[in-house]
C-alpha positions as CSV (number, residue, x, y, z in Angstrom):
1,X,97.6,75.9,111.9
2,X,100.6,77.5,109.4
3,X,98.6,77.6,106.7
4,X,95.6,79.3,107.8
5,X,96.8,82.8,106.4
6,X,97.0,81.3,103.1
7,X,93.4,79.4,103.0
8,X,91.7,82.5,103.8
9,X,93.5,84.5,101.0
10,X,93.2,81.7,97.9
11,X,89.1,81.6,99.8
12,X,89.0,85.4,99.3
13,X,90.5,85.3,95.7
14,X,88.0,82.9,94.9
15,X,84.8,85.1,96.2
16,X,86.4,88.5,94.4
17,X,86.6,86.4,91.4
18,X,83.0,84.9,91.2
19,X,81.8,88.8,92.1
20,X,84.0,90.1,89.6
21,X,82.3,87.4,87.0
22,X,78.8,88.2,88.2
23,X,79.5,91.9,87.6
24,X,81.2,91.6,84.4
25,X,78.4,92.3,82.2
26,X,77.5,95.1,84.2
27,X,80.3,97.2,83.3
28,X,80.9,98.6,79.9
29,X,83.6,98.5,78.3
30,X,84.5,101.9,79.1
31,X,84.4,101.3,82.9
32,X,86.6,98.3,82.6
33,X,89.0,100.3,80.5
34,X,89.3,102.4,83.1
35,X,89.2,100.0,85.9
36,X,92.2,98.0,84.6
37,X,94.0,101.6,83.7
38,X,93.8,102.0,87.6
39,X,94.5,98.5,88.3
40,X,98.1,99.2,85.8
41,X,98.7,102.5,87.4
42,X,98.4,101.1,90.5
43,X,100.8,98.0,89.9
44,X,103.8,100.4,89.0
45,X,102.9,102.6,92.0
46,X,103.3,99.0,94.3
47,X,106.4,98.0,91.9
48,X,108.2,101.1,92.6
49,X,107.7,101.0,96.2
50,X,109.1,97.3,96.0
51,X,111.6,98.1,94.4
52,X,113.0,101.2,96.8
53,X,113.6,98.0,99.4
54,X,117.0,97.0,97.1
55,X,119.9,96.9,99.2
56,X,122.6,96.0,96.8
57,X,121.5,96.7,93.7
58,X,124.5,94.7,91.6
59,X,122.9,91.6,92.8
60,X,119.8,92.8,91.6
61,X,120.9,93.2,88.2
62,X,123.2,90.1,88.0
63,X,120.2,88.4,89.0
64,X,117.7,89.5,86.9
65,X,120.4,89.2,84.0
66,X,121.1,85.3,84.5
67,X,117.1,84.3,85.8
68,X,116.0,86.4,82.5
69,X,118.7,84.3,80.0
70,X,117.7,81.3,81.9
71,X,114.0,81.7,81.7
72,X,114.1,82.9,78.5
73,X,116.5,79.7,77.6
74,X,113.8,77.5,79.2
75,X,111.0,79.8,77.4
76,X,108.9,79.5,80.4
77,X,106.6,82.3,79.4
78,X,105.3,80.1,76.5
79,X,105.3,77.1,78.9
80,X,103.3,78.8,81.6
81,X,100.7,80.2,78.7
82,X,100.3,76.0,77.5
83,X,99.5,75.0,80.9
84,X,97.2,78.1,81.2
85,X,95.5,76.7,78.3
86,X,95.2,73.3,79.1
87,X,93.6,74.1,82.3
88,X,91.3,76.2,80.5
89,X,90.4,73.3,78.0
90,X,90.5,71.4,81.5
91,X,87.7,73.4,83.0
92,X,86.0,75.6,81.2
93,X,82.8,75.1,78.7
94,X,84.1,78.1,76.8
95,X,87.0,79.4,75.0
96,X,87.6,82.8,76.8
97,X,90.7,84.8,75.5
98,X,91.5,86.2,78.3
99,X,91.8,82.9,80.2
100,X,95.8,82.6,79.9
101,X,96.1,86.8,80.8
102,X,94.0,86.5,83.7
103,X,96.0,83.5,85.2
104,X,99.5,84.9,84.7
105,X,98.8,88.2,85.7
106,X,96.7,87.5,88.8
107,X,99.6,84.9,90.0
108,X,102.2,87.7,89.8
109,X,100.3,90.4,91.5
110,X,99.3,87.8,94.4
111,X,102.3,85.9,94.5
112,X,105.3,88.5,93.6
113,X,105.2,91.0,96.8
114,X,106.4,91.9,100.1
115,X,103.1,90.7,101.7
116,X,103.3,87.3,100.5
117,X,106.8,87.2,101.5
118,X,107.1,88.5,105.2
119,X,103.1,87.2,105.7
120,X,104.2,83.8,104.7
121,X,107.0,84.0,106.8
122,X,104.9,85.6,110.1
123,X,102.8,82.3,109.4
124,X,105.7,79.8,109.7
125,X,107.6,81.4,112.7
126,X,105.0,83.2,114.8
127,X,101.9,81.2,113.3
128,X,100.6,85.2,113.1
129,X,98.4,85.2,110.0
130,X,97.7,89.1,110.2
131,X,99.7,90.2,107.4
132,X,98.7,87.3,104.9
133,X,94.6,88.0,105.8
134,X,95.4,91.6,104.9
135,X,96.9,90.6,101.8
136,X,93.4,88.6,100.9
137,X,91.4,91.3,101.1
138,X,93.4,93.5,99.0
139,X,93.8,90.5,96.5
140,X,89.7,90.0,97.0
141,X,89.0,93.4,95.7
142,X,91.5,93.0,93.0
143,X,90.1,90.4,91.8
144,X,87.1,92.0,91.4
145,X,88.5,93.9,88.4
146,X,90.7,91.6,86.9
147,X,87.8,88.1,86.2
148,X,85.7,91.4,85.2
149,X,87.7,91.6,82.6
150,X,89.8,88.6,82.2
151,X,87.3,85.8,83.4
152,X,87.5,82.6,85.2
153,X,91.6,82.2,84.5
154,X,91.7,84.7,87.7
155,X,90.5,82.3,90.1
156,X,93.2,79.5,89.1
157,X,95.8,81.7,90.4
158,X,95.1,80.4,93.5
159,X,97.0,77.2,92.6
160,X,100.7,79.3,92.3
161,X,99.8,81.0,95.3
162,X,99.3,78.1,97.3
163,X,102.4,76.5,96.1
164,X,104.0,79.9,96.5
165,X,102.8,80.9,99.9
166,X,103.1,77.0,101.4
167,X,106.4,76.8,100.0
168,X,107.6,79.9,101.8
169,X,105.8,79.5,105.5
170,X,107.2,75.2,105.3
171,X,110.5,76.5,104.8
172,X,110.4,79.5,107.6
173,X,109.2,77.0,110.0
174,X,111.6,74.6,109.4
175,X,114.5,77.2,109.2
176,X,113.4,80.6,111.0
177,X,116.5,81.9,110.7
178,X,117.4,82.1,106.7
179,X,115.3,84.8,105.7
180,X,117.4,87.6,107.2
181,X,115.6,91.3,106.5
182,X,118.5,91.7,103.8
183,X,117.3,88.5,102.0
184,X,113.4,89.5,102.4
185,X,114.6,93.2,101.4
186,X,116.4,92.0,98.1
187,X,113.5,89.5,97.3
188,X,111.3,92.3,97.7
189,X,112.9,94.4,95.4
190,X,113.0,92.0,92.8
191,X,110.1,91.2,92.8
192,X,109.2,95.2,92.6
193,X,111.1,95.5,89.1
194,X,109.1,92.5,88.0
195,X,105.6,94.2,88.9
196,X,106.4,96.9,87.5
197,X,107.0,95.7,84.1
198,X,103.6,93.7,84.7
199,X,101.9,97.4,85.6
200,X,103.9,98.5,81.6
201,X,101.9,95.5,80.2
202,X,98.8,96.3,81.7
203,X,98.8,99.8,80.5
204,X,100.0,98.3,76.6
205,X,103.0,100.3,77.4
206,X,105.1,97.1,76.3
207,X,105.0,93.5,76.3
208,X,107.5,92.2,78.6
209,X,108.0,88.1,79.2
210,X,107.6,89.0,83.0
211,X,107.7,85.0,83.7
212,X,110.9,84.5,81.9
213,X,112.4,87.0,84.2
214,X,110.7,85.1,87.0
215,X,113.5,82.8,87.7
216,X,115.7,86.0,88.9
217,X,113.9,85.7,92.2
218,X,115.8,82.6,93.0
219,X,118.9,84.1,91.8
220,X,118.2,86.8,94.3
221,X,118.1,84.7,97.2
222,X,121.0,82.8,96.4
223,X,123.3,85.5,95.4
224,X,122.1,87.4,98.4
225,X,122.8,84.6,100.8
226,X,125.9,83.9,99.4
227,X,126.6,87.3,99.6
228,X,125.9,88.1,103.3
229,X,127.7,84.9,104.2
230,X,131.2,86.3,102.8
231,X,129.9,89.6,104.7
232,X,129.5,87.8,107.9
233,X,133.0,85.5,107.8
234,X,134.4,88.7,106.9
235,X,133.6,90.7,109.9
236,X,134.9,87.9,112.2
């Protein structure tokens, strides 16, 4: 089944989350500090090597210029926050701050990457799920420390990622040839500049909208497409 990579990272999300709640009275609040100072350091580290994968970077930029104006335009960081809360009013008995953080931080870590990408994609051509089970331990551990410190809005990530990660392995089995390595490569680095202004608002470095720049990814993969098709009709 195509999917399989996926159901056993959203079921290893959920267990790091639910240890991650147990646990969370069993670290002060100088061990969490810490924890999530890692957990930022560690983003930027991840972001940066993301980001190295940029082929052309001009694309990168005029994406990240019209997805940000666009998202910002749309104001979907505000959006995604209501919907965060809802969902927290939906399902939860309390009101935890950190409900809304949790959620859209834990969805762009999971979902914004090179291993949801290619493992996604290794799922829908190869049905190899190898890359995406790696992924769910990684994201099992990580979420360990962020419901430790952000609560249950962790765990709801898995709803993105589902969408996210379906989306992607539907679409490489149906077309197995689209996602060139140039596309995955531009993707990738796109989505490294956007973790690594996540990893600046983990540290409180600076708040950055990170979703309204979100909708730069699709720009990405348009532009890029677009662009290697004039490359390839050139060459002929």
């Amino acid at each position: 089944m195509i999917f399989n990579g996926t159901l056993i990272n959203i079921a290893l999300i959920i267990a790091g989350s639910i240890t991650g709640i147990i646990l969370k009275n069993k670290f002060t609040d100088r061990f969490r500090d810490i924890l999530f100072q890692i957990t930022g350091l560690v983003t930027i580290f991840l972001g940066i090597q993301m980001a190295l994968k940029i082929e052309n970077l001009i694309i990168i930029v005029f994406s990240l210029i019209i997805g940000g104006l666009l998202g910002e335009s749309l104001n979907l960081d505000v959006k995604v926050e209501n919907v965060a809360d809802r969902i927290k009013k939906r399902f939860s008995t309390n009101t935890h701050h950190g409900f809304t953080e949790g959620f859209i931080t834990a969805t762009l870590i999971y979902c914004i990457g090179s291993m949801a990408i290619l493992g996604s994609i290794d799922s829908g051509l190869r049905n190899d799920h190898t890359i995406l089970i790696t992924k769910g331990i990684l994201d099992g551990f990580m979420s360990i420390v962020l419901a430790s410190t952000f609560g249950i809005g962790v765990a709801f990530s898995i709803i993105p990622l589902a969408i996210y990660q379906g989306g992607i392995t539907i679409l490489a089995f149906v077309s197995e040839k689209f996602f060139t390595p140039f596309l995955i490569n531009q993707l990738t680095g796109t989505g490294g500049i956007l973790i690594i202004g996540l990893g600046f608002v983990l540290l409180n470095i600076k708040k950055i909208k990170i979703m309204n720049l979100s909708p730069s990814l699709v720009f990405t993969l348009l532009i890029s497409w677009v662009y290697q098709y004039i490359v390839a009709i050139s060459h002929l």
